[in-house]
Backbone as ProteinMPNN parsed JSONL, in Angstrom:
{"seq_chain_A": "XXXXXXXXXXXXXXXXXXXXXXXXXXXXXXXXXXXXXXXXXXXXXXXXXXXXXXXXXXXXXXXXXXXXXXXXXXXXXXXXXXXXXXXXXXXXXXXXXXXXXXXXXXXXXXXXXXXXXXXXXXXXXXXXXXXXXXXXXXXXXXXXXXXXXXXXXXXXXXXXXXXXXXXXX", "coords_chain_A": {"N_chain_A": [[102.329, 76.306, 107.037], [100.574, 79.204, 108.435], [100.813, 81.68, 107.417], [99.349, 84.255, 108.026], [98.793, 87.502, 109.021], [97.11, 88.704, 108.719], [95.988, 91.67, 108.329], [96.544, 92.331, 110.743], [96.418, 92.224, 109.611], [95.976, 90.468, 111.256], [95.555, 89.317, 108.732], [95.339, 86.135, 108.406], [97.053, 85.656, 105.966], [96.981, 88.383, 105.319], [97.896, 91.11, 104.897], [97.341, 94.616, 105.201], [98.797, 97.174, 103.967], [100.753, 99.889, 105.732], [100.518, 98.424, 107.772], [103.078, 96.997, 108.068], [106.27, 97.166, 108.408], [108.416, 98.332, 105.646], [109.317, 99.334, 102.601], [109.504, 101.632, 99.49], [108.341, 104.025, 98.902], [106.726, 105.453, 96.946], [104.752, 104.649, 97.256], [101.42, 105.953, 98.408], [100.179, 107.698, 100.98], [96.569, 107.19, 102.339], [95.701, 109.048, 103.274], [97.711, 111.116, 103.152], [99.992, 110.903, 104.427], [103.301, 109.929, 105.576], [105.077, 106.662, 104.579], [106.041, 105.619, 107.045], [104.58, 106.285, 109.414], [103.08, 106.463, 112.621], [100.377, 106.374, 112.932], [98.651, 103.775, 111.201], [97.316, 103.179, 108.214], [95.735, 102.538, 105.487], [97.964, 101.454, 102.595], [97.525, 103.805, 99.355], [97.807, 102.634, 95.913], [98.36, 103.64, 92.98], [95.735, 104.575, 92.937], [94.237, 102.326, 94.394], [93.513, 100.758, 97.307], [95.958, 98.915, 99.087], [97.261, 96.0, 99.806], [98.744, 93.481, 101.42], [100.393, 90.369, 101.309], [100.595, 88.137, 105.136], [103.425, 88.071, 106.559], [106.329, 90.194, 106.697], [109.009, 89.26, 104.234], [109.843, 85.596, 104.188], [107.89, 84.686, 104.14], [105.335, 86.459, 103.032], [106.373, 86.046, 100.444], [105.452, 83.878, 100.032], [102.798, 83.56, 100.279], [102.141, 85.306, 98.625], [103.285, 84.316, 96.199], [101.052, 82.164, 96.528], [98.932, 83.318, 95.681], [99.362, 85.003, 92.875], [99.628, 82.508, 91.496], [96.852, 81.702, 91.102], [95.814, 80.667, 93.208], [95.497, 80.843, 95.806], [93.229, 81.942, 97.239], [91.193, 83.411, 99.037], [91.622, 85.129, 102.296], [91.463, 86.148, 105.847], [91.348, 88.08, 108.702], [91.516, 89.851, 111.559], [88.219, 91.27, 112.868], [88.509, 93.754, 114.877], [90.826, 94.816, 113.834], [90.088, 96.461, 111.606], [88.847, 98.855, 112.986], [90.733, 99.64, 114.588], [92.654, 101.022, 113.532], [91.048, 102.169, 111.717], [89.825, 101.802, 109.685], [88.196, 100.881, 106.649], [85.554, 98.268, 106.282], [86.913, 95.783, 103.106], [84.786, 96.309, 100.303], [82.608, 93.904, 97.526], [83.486, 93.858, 94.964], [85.514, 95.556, 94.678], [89.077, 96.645, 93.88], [92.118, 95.777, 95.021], [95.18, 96.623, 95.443], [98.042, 94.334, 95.227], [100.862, 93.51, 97.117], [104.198, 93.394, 97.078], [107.142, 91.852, 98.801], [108.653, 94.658, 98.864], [107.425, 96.273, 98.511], [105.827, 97.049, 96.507], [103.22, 96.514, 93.848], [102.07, 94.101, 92.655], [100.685, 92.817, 91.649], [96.88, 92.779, 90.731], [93.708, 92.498, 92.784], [90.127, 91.705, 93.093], [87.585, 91.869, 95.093], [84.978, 89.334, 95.715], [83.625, 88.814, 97.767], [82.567, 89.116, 100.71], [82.494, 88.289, 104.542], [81.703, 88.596, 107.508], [82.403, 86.479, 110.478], [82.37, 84.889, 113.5], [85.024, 83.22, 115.009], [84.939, 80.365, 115.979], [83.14, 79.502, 113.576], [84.21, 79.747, 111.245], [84.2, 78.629, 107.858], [84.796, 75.212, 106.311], [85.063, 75.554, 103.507], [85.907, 78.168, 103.05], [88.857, 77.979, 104.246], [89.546, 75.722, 102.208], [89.608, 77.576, 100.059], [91.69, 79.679, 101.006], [93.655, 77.952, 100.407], [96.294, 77.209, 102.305], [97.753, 75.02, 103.098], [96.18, 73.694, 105.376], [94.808, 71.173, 106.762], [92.182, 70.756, 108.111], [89.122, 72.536, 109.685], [89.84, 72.259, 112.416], [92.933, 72.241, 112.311], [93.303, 74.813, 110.767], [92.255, 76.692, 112.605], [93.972, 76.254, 115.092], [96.155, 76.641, 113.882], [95.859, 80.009, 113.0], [94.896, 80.555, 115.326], [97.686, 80.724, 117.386], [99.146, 82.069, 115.668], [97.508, 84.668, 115.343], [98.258, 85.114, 118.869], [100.99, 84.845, 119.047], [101.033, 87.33, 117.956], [100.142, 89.294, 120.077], [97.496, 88.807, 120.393], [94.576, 88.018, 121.982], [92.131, 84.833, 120.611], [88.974, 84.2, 120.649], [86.529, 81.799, 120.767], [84.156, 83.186, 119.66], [85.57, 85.869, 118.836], [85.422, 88.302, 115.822], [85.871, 87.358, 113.267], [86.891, 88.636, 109.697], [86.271, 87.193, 106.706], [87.493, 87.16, 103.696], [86.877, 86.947, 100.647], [88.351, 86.869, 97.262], [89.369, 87.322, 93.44], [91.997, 87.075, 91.244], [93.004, 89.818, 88.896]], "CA_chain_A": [[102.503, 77.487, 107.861], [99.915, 80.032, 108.56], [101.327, 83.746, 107.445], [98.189, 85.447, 107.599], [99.554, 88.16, 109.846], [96.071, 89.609, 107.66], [95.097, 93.158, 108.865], [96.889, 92.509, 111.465], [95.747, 91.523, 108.852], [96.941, 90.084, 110.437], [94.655, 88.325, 109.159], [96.068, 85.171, 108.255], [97.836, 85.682, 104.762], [97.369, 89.107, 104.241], [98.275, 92.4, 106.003], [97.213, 95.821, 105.018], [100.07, 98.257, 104.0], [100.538, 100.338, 106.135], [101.219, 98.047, 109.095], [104.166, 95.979, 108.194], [107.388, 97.176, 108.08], [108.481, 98.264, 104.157], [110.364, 100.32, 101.607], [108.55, 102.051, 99.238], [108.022, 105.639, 99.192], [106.336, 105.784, 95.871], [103.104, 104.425, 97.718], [100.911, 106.848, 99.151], [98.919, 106.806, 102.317], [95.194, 107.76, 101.933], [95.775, 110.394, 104.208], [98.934, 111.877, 102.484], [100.871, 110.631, 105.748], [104.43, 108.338, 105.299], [104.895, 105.742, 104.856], [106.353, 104.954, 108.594], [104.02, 106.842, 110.392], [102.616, 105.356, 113.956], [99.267, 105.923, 112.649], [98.767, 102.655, 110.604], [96.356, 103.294, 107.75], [95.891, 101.786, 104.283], [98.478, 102.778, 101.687], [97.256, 103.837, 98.22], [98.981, 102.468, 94.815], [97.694, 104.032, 91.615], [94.34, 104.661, 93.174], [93.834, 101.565, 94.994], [93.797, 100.162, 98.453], [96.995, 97.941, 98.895], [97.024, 94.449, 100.837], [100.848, 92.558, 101.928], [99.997, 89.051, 102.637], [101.506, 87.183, 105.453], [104.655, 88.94, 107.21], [107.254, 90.458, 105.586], [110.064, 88.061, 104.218], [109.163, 84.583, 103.043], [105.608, 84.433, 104.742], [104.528, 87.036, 102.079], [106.461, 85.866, 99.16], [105.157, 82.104, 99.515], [101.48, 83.763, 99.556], [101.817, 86.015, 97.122], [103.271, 83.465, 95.427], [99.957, 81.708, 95.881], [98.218, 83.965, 94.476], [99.504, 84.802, 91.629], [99.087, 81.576, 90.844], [95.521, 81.818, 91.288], [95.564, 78.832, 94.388], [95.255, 81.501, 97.224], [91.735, 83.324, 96.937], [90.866, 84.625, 99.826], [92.387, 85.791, 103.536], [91.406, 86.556, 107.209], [91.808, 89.479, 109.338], [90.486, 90.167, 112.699], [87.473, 92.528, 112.651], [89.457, 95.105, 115.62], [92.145, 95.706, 113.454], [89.852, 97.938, 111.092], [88.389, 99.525, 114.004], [91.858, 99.917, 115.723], [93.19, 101.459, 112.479], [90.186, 103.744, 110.909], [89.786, 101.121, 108.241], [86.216, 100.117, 106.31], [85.815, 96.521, 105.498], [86.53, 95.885, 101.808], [83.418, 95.488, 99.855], [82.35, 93.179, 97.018], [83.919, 94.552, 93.465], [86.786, 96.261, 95.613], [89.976, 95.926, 93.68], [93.401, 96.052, 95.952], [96.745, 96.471, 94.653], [99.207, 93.119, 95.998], [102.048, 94.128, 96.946], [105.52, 92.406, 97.482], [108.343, 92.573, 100.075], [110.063, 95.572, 98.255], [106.532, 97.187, 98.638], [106.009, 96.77, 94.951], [102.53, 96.12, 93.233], [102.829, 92.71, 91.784], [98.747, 92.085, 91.338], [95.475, 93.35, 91.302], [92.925, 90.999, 93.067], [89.067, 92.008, 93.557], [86.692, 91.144, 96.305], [84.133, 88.843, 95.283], [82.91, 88.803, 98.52], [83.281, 89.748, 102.584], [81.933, 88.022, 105.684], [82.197, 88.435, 109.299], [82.131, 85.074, 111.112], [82.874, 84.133, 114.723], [86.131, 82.029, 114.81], [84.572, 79.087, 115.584], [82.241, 79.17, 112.843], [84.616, 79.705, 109.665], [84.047, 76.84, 107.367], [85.658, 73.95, 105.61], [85.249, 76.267, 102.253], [86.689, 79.602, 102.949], [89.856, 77.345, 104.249], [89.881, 75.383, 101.225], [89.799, 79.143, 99.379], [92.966, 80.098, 101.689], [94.776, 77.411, 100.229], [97.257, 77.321, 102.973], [98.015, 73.376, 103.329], [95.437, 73.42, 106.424], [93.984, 69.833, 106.082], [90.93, 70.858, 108.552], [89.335, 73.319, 109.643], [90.821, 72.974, 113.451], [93.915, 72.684, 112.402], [93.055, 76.195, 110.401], [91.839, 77.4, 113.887], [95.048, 76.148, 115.785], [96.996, 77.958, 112.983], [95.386, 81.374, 113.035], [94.857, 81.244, 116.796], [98.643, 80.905, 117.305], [99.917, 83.048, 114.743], [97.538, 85.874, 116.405], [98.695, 85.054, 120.079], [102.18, 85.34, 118.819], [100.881, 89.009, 117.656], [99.426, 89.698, 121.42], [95.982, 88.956, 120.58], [93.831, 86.326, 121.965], [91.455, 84.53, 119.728], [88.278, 82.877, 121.45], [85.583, 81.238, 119.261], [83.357, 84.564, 119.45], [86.138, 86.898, 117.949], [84.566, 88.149, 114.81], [86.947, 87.235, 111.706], [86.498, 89.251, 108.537], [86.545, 86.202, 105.885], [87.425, 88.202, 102.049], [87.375, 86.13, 98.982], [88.74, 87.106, 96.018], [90.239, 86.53, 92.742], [93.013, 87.77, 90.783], [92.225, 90.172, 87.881]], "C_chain_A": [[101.305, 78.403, 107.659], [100.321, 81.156, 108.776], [99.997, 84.414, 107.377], [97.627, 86.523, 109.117], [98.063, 89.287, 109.525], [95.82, 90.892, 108.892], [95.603, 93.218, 110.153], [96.154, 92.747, 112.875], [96.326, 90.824, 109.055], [95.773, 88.393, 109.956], [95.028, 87.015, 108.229], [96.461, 85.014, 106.649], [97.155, 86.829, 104.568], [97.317, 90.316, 105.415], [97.897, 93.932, 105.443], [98.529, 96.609, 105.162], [99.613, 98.817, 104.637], [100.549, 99.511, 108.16], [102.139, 97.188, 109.414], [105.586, 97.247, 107.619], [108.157, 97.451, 106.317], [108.914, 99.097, 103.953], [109.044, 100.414, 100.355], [107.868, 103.155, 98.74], [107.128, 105.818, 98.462], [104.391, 105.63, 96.352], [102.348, 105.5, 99.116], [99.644, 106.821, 99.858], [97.647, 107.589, 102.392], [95.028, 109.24, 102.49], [97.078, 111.156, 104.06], [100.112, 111.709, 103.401], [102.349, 109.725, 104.715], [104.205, 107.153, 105.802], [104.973, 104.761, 106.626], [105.56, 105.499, 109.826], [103.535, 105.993, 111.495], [101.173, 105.169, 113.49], [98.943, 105.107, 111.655], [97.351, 103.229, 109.368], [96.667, 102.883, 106.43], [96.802, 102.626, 103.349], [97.249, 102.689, 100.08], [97.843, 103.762, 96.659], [98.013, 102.374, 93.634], [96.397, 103.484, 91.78], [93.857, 103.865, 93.517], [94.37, 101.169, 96.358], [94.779, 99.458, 98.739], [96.192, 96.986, 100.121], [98.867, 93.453, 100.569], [99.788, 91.206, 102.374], [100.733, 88.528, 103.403], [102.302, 88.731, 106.219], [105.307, 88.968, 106.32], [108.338, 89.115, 105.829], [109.428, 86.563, 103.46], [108.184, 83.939, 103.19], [105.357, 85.115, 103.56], [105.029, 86.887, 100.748], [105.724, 84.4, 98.699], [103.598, 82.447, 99.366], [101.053, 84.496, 99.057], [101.985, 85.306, 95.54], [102.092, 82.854, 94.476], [98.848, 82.258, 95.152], [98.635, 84.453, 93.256], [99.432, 83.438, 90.97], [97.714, 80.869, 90.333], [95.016, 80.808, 92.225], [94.959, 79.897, 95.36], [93.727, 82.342, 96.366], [90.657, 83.554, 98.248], [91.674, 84.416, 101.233], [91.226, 85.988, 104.5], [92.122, 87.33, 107.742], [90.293, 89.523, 110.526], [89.571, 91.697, 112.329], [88.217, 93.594, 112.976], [89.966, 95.552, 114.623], [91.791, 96.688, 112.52], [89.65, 98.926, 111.884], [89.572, 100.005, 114.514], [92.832, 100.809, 114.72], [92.167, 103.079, 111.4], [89.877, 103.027, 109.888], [88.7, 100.89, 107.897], [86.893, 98.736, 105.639], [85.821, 97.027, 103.743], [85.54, 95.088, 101.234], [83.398, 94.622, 98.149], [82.485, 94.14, 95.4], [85.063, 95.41, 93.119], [87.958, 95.662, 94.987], [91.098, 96.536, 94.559], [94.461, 95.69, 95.551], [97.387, 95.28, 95.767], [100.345, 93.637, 95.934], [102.988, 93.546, 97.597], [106.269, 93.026, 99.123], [108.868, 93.872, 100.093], [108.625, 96.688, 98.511], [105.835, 98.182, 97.113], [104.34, 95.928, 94.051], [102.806, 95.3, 92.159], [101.492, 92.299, 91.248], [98.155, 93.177, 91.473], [94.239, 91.987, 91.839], [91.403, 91.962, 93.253], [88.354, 91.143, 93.916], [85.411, 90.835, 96.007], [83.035, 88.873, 96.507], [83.098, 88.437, 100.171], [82.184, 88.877, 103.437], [82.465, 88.023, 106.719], [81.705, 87.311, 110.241], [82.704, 85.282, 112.649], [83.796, 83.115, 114.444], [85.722, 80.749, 114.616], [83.559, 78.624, 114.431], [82.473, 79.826, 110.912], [84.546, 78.309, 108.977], [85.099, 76.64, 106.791], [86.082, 75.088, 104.461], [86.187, 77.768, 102.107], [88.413, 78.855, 103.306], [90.636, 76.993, 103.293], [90.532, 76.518, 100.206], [91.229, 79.631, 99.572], [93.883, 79.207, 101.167], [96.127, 77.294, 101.345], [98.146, 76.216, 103.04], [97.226, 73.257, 104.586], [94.794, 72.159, 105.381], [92.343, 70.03, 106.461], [90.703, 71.585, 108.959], [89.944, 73.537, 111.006], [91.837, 73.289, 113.108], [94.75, 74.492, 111.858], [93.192, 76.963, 111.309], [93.111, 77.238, 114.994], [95.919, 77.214, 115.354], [97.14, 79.116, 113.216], [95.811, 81.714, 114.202], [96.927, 81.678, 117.277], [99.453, 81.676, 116.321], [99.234, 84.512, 115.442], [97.931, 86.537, 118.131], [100.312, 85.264, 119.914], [102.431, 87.115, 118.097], [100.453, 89.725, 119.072], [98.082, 89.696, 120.971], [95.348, 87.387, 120.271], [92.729, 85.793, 121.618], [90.583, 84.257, 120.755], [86.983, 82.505, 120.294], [84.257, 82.178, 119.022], [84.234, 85.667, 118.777], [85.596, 86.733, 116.731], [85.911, 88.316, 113.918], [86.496, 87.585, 110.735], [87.128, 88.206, 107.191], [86.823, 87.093, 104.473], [87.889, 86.878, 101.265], [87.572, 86.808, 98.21], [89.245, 86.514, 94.705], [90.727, 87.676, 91.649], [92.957, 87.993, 89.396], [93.519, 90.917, 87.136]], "O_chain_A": [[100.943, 78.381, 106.483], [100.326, 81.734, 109.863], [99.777, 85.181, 106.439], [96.662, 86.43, 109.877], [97.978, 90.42, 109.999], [95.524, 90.795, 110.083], [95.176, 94.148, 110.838], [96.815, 93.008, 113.88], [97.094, 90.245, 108.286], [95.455, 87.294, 110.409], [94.855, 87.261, 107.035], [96.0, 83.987, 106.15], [96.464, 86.712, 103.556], [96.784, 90.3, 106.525], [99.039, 94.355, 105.263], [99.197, 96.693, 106.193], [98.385, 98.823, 104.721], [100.577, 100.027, 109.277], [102.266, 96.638, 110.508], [105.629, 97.935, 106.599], [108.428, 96.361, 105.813], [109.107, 99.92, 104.847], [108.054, 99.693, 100.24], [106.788, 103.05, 98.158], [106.261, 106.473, 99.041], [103.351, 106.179, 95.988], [102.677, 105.671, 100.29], [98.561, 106.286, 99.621], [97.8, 108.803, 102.528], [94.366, 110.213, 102.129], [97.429, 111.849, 105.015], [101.154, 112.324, 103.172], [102.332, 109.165, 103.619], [103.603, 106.674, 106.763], [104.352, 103.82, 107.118], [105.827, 105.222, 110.996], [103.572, 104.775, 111.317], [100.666, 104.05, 113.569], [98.862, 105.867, 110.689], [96.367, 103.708, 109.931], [97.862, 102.841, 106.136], [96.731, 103.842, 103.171], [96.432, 101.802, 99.832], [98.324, 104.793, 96.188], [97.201, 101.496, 93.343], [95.902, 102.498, 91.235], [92.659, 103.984, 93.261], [95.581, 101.234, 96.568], [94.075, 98.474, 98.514], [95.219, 97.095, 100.868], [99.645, 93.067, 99.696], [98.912, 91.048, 103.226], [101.794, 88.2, 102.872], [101.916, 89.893, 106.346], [105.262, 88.255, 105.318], [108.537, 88.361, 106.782], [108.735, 86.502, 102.445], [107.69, 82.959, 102.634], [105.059, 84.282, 102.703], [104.404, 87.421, 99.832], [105.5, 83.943, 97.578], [102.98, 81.822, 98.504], [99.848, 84.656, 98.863], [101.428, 85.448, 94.451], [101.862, 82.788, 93.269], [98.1, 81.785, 94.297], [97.841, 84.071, 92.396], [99.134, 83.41, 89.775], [97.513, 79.938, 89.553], [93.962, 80.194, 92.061], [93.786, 79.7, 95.677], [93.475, 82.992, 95.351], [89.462, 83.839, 98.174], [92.424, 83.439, 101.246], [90.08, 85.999, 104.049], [93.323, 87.457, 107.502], [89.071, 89.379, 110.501], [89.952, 92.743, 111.803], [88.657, 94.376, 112.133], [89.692, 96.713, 114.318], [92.54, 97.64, 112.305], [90.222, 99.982, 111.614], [89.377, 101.105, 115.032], [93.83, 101.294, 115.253], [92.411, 104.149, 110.843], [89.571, 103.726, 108.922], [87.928, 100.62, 108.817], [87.875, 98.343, 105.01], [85.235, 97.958, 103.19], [85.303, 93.887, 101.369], [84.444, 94.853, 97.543], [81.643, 94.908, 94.937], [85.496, 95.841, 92.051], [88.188, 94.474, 95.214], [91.037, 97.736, 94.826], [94.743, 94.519, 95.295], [97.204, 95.374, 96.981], [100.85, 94.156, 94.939], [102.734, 93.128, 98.727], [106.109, 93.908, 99.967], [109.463, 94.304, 101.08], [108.862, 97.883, 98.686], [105.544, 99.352, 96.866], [104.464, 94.758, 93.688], [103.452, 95.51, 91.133], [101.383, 91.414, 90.399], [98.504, 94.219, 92.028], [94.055, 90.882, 91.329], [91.65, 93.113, 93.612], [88.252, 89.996, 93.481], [84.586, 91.748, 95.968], [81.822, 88.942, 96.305], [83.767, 87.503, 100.614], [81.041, 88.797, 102.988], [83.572, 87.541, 106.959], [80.565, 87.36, 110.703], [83.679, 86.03, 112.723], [83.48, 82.177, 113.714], [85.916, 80.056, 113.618], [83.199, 77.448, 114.382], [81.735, 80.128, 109.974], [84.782, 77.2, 109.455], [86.083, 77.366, 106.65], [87.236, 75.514, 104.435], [86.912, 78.186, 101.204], [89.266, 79.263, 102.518], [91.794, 77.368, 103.107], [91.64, 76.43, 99.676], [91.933, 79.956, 98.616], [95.054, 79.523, 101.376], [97.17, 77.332, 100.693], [99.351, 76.465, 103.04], [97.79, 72.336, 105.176], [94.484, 72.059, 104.194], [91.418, 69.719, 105.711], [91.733, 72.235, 109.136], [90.531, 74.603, 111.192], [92.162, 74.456, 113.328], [95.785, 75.089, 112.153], [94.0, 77.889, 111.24], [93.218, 78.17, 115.792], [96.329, 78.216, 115.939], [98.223, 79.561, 113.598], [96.625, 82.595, 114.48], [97.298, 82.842, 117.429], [100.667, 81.711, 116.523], [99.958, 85.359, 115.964], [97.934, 87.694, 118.551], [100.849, 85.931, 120.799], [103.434, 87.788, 117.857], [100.482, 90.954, 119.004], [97.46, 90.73, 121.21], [95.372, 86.454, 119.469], [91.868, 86.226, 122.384], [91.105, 84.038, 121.849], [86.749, 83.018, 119.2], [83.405, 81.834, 118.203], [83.586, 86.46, 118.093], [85.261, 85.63, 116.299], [86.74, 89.227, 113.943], [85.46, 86.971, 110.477], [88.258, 88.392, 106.739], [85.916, 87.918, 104.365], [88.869, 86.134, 101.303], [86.819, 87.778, 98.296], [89.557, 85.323, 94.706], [90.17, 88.716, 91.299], [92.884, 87.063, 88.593], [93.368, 91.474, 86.049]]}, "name": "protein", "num_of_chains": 1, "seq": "XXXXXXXXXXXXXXXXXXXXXXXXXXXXXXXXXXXXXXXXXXXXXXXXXXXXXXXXXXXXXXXXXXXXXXXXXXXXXXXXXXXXXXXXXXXXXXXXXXXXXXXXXXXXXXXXXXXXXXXXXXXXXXXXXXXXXXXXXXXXXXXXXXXXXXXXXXXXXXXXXXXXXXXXX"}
């Protein structure tokens, strides 16, 4: 399955608090807003950026799962959705609180390192990275594309995808 709902995040296993659905209160939004506000913007949990992977439910527990296990290391997220949000890409040393269903810092992961690719031109390796069970990388690209067309947004092999690696610290 391909949960990476990421940035919405969504970009295929991981979602930015702040645009999924959650409980929570304790996490606070960069902009002192609530949590449910319409304006979507990153929350903040004990001074860091948060990140939900996946959709809520058992999309984001099976790849939070993987990461904590240290299998999952890195995610996709359409460029727009910072732009459509107010968001800056995260950069390279960037740590981001993980955070569960319950909206619950379960990790810290930092960003080894960000690229913006054209769909058709994510590789074999950042895949492999995603751990997902994708065998190749179309079937990666089938994945994604359909998981964002089931969000209303249509992929074409020029959308620019924000690739993030990481690993869990």
């Amino acid at each position: 399955m391909h949960a990476n709902a990421h940035h919405q995040v969504h970009r295929s296993g991981g979602r930015r608090a702040g645009e999924a659905q959650g409980r929570g209160s304790w996490a606070l939004r960069a902009d002192g807003g609530q949590r449910g506000d319409r304006n979507q913007v990153m929350l903040r949990v004990n001074g860091l950026r948060s990140f939900e992977f996946g959709t809520p439910g058992e999309s984001r527990e099976r790849l939070t799962g993987l990461v904590l296990q240290g299998r999952k290391r890195a995610t996709a997220g359409l460029l727009a959705a910072y732009a459509d949000e107010g968001e800056e890409l995260e950069h390279v040393g960037e740590r981001l609180a993980v955070l569960d269903n319950g909206g619950r810092q379960v990790a810290t992961v930092e960003i080894t390192r960000v690229d913006v690719l054209p769909f058709s031109e994510v590789p074999w390796a950042f895949v492999a990275a995603e751990d997902e069970g994708d065998s190749s990388v179309e079937e990666w690209r089938a994945g994604h594309s359909a998981e964002w067309a089931a969000e209303g947004v249509t992929v074409g092999d020029d959308t620019p995808i924000v690739c993030l690696h990481f690993v869990l610290v």
